[in-house]
C-alpha positions in Angstrom: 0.0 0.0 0.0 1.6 3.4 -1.0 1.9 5.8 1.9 0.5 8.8 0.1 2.9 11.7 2.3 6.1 9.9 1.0 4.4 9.5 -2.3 4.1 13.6 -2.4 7.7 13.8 -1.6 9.1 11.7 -3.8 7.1 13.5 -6.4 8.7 17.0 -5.1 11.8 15.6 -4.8 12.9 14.4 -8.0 10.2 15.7 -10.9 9.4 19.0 -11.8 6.2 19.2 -13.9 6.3 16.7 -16.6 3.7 14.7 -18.4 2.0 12.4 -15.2 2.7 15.2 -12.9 1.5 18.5 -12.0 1.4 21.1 -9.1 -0.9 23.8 -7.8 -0.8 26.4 -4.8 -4.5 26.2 -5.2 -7.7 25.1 -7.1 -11.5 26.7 -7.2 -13.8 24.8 -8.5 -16.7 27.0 -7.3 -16.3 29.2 -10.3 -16.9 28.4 -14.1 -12.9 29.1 -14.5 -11.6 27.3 -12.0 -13.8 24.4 -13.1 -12.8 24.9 -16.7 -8.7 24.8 -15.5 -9.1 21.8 -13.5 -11.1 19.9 -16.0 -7.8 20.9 -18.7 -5.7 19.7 -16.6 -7.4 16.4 -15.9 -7.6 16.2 -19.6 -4.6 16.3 -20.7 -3.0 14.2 -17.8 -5.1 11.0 -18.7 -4.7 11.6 -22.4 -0.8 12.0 -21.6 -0.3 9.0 -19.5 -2.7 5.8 -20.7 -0.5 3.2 -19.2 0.1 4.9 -15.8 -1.3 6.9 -13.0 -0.9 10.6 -12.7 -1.0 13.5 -10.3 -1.5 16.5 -9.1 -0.1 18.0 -6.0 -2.4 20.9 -4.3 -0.8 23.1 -1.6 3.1 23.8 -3.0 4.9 26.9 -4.2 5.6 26.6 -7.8 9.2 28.5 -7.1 10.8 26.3 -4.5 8.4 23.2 -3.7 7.3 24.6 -0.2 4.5 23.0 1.1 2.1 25.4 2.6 -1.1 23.8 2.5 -5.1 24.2 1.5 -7.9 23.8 3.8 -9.7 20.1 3.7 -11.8 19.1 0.8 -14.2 17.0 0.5 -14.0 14.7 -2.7 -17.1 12.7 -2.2 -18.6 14.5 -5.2 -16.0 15.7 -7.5 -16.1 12.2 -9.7 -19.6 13.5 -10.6 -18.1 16.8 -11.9 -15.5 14.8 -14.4 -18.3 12.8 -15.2 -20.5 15.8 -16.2 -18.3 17.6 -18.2 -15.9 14.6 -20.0 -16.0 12.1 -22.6 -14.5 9.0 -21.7 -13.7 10.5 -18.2 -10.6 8.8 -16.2 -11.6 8.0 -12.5 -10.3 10.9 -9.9 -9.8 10.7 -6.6 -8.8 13.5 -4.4 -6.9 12.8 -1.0 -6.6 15.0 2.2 -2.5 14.3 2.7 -1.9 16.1 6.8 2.3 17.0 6.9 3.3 17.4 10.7 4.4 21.1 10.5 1.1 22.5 8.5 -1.5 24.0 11.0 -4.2 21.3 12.0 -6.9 22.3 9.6 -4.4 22.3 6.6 -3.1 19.2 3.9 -2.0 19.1 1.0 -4.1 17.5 -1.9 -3.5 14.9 -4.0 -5.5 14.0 -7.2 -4.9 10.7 -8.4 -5.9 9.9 -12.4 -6.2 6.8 -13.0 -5.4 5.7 -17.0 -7.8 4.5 -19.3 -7.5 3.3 -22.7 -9.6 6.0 -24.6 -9.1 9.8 -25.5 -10.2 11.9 -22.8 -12.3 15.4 -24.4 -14.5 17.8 -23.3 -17.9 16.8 -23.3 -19.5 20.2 -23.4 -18.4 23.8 -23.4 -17.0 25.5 -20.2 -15.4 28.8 -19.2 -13.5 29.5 -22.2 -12.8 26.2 -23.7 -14.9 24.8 -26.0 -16.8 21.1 -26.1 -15.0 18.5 -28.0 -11.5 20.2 -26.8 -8.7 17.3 -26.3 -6.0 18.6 -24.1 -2.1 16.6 -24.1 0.5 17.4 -22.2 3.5 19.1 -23.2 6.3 19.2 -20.9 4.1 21.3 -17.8 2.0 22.8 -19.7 -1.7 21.5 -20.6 -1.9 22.3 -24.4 -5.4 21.7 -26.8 -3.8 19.0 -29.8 -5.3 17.2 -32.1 -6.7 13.1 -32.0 -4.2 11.8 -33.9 -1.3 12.8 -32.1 0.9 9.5 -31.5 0.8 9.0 -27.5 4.6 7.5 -26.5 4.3 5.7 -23.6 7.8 7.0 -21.8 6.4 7.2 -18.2 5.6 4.0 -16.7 9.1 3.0 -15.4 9.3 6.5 -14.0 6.3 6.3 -12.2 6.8 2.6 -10.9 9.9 3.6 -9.5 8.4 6.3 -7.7 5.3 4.4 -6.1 7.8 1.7 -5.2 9.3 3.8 -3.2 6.7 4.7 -1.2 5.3 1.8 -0.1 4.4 1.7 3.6 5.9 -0.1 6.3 5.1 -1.1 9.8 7.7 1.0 11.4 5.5 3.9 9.6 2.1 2.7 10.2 3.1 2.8 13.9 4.8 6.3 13.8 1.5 7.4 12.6 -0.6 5.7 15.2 2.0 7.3 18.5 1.8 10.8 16.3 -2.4 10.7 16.0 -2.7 9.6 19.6 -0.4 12.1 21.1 -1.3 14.8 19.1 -5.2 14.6 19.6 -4.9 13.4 23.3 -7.7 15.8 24.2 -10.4 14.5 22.2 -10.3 11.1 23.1 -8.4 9.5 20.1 -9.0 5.7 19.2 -7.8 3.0 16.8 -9.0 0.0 15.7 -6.9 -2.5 12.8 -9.7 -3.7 10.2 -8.8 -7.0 8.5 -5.8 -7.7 10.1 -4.2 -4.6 8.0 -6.2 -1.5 7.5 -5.0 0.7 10.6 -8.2 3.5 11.0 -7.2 6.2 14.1 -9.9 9.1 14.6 -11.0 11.2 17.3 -13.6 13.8 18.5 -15.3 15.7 21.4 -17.7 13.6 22.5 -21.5 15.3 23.2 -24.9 14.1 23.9 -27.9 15.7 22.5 -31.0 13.9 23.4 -30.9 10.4 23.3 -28.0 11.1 20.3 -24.2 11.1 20.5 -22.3 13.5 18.6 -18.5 14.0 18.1 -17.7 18.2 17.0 -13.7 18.2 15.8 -13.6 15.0 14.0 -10.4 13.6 12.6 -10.5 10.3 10.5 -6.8 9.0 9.4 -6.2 6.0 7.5 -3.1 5.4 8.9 -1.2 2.9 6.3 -1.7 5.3 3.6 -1.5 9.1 5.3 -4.8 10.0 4.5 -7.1 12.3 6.1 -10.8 10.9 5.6 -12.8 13.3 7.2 -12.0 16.5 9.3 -14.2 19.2 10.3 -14.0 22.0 12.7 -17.6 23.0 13.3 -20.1 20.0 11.9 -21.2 16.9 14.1 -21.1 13.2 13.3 -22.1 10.1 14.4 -19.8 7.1 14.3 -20.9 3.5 14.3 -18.0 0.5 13.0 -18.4 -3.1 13.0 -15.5 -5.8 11.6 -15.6 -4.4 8.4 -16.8 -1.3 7.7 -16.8 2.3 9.6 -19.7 4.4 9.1 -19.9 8.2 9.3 -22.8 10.0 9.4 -22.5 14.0 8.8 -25.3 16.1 10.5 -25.2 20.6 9.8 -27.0 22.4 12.3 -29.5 25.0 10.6 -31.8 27.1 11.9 -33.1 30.7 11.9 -34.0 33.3 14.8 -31.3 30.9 16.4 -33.8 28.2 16.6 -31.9 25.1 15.3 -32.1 21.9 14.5 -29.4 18.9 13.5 -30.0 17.6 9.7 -28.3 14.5 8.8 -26.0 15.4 5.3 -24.2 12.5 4.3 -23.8 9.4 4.8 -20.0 7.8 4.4 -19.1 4.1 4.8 -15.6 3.1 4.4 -15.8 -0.9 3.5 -12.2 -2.7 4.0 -11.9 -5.8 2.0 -9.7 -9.3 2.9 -7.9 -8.5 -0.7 -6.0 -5.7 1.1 -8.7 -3.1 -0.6 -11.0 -0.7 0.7 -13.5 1.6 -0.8 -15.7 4.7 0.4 -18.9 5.0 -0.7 -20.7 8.4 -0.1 -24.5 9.2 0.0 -26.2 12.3 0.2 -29.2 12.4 2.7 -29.6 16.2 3.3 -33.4 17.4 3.2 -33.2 21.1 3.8 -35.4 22.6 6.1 -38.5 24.1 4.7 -39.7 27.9 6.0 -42.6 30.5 5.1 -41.8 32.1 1.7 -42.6 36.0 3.6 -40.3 35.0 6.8 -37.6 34.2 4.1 -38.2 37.7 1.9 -37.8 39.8 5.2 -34.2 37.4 6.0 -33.0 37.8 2.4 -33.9 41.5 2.6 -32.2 42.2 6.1 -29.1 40.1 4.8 -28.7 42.6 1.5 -29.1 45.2 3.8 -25.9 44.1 6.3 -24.2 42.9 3.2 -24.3 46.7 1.7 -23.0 47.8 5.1 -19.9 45.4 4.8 -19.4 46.6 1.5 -19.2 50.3 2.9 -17.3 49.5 5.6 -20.3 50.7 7.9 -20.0 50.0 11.8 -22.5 47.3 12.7 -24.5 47.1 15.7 -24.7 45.0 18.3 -27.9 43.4 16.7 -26.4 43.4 13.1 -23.0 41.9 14.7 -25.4 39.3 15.8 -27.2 38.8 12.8 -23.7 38.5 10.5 -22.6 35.6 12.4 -25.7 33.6 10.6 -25.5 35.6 7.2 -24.3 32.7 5.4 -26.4 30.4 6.7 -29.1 32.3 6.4 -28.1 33.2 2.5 -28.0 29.3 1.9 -31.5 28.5 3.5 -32.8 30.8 1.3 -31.3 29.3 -1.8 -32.3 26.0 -0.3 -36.2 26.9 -0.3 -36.0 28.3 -3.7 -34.6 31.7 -3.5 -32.0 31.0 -6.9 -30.6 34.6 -6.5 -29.1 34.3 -3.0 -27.0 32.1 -4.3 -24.8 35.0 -6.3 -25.3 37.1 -3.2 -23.9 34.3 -0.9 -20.4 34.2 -3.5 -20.5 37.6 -3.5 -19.9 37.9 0.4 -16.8 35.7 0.1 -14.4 38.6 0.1 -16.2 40.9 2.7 -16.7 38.4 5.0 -12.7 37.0 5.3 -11.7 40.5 6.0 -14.5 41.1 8.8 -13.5 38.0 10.7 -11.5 34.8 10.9 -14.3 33.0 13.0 -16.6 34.2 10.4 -15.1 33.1 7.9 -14.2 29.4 8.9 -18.4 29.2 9.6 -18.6 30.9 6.0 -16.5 27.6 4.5 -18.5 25.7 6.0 -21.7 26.5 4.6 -20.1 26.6 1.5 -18.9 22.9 1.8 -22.5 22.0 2.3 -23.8 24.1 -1.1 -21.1 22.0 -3.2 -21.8 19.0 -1.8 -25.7 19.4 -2.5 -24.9 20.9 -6.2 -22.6 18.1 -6.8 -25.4 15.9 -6.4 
């Protein structure tokens, strides 16, 4: 099983962008551009490599290879984005890779193509680049070509050598265990070893609500490959495991006039195999809470309103202070129940709301994981 941290820098270490490999400082994909890069880039990495796997590194400086980080994402839905908007599309996956000496709620990414034995195009225009569009690589650069190009396959040795050598070991899987355990001490950190192999560490705060119990702060590690499964800040979960599977169960607490309730989200089972294999299976079971189409109006109203004031740089009262800390929230109820232009209005916020406010902005992510995750599906 390759350990995906040493995979990352054996990658770093010894190729600079080629033809299987690639590396960002960031991606968007909550605008039409950053979609349209991504999807290039995807492209013309599977077209490139139809013998071997490829990647792309999220989180480096293109200058000097220093890892800095992104904030978690959440891939559960980004193989229906490939799917949407390519022909013969390869099979992504996106990995949450923690390095020691990031800050806790920072990784790095790691896509992961997989090669198929087809030509890869653009099923349908988007941003600037047009449907039918084959992208190749050339050298580090994603360049539109044409069908008949002859595809050389020069890579797979390359790439063998470099998996090889990251390969997990038990002197690393138990490295990762101590480190998990010691690191989250305070939120009551477990393991358990599914099939004899498959080492699984996570931990949480533990709360009851009800006759329910909740963990807030959850960190899921598969430890044998470095990968972060699931890690949020501010969203509960329930966690249920039996011999062969671990089950998480998301839940987002919504509300208005700070009346809330806890609405499941998704569903995640991870399902560990005797064959040494595993696979996570992700299923959205979000119903949004419904509300009175005049109680929404006067919310969507008062929200422009404080937003205008943000814009202006206005001092905000203590009511309106109040009120901001639920303007996203509020902003995505409304698009929830049907209100299409509070969507704009929500993106529009982004930029006002990271200057106000760190906390702010960390709730603001949040609600915008859940919009992605229910426009994904």
């Amino acid at each position: 099983m390759i350990n995906k941290r040493l995979l990352i820098k054996n990658l770093l270490a010894h190729n600079d962008e080629n033809s299987f490999y690639d590396k960002k400082r960031k991606i968007n994909i909550s605008t039409k551009e950053g979609k349209g890069k991504f999807l290039k880039h995807i492209c013309a990495l599977s077209n490139s490599n139809p013998k071997n796997n490829s990647y792309i590194v999220i989180g480096v400086q293109d200058e000097d290879n220093k890892i800095i980080g992104v904030d978690f994402f959440d891939d559960s839905k980004i193989q229906n984005l490939i799917n949407a908007y390519l022909a013969n599309p390869p099979i992504v996956q996106y990995e949450n890779i923690p390095f020691p000496h990031l800050p806790e709620h920072k990784v790095v990414g790691l896509v992961t193509i997989r090669p198929i034995d087809s030509i890869t195009s653009l099923r349908k225009n988007i941003w600037k680049y047009y449907g039918g569009s084959v992208f190749f690589r050339d050298g580090s650069i994603s360049m539109p070509k044409v069908f008949n190009i002859e595809i050389k396959d020069v890579n797979s040795k390359i790439v063998a050598a470099i998996e090889n050598h990251a390969q997990n070991n038990i002197e690393l899987t138990l490295d990762g265990v101590f480190d998990f355990m010691n690191k989250r001490q305070d939120f009551n950190p477990q393991y358990k070893v599914f099939k004899e192999y498959f080492v699984l560490c996570w931990s949480g705060a533990k709360k009851q609500v009800e006759d329910k119990t909740f963990f807030s702060r959850v960190d899921i590690k598969l430890i044998n490959e470095q990968v972060l499964l699931f890690y949020s800040a501010l969203d509960d979960v329930s966690i249920t495991y039996t011999e062969d599977s671990f089950r998480i169960i998301e839940y987002v607490r919504l509300g208005l006039y700070k009346s809330y309730k806890y609405y499941k989200l998704e569903e995640k089972t991870i399902r560990f195999s005797d064959n040494v294999n595993y696979t996570i299976e992700a299923k959205l079971i979000f119903k949004p809470p419904q509300y009175d189409k005049k109680v929404l109006h006067h919310i969507y109203n008062a929200n422009n309103a404080l937003l205008k004031k943000l814009e202006k740089k206005s001092p905000l009262n203590q009511n309106e202070n109040e009120d901001l800390k639920s303007l996203a929230a509020s902003y995505l109820i409304c698009y929830l129940n049907g209100f299409d232009e509070a969507l704009p209005k929500l993106e529009y916020a982004k930029p006002f709301i990271k200057k106000h406010n760190t906390n702010l902005y960390n709730s603001y992510k949040e609600t915008i994981r859940i919009l992605r995750k229910v426009k994904y599906s």
